[in-house]
C-alpha positions in Angstrom: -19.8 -16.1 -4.0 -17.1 -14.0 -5.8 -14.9 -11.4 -2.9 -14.4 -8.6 -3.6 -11.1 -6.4 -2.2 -11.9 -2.8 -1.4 -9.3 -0.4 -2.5 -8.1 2.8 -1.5 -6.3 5.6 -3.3 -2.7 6.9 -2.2 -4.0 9.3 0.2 -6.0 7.2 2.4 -3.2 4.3 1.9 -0.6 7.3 3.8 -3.0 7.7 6.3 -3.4 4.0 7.3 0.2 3.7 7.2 0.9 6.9 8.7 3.4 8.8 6.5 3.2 11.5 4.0 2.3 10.6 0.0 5.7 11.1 -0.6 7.2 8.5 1.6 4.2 6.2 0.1 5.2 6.7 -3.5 9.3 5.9 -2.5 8.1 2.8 -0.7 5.9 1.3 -3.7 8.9 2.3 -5.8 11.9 0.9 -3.7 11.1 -1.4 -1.6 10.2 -4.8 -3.2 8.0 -5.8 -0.2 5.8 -3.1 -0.5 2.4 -3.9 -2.4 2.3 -2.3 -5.7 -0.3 0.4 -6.9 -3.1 -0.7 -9.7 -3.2 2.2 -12.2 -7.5 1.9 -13.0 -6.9 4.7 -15.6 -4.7 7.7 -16.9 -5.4 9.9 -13.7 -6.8 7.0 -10.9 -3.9 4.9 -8.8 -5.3 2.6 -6.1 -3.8 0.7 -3.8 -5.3 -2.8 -2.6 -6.2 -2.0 1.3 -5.6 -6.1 2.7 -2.7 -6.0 1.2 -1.4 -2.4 2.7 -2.7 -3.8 5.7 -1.0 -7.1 5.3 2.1 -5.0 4.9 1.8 -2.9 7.8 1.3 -5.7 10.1 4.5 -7.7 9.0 6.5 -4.3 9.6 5.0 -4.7 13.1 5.4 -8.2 13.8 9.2 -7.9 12.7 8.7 -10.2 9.1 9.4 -7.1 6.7 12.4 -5.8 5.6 13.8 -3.3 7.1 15.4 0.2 5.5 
C-alpha cells in the first residue's frame, strides 16, 4: 500500500498556522526549519500539510527555533 501525503496550497497552509501569506512566504524563505514549498507547475505552490503540521507542533512543544 503506497501513502499518500495530502497537500495544501499557501493559503490554507496560513490558515493552519495562523498568520498572513506574507509571514508564510518569509518563513519558507528564512527560516531553515520551516518545510519548503513544492512548485507542481508555473502558477501551482503546495505545501506538504504533515509536515506544516509537524512544524507547528515543534514551535509548540519548544523544539523549533526561535526568531
Amino acid at each position: 500500500m503506497v501513502s499518500q501525503s495530502s497537500s495544501c496550497r499557501p493559503k490554507q497552509a496560513a490558515e493552519l498556522l495562523g498568520v498572513g501569506n506574507a509571514t508564510l512566504w518569509r518563513w519558507a524563505k528564512q527560516r531553515p526549519d520551516f518545510p519548503k514549498p513544492r512548485r507542481l507547475s508555473l502558477r501551482c505552490t503546495v505545501f506538504d500539510t504533515s509536515e506544516i503540521l509537524a512544524w507547528r507542533d515543534a514551535q509548540v512543544s519548544g523544539k523549533g527555533a526561535t526568531q
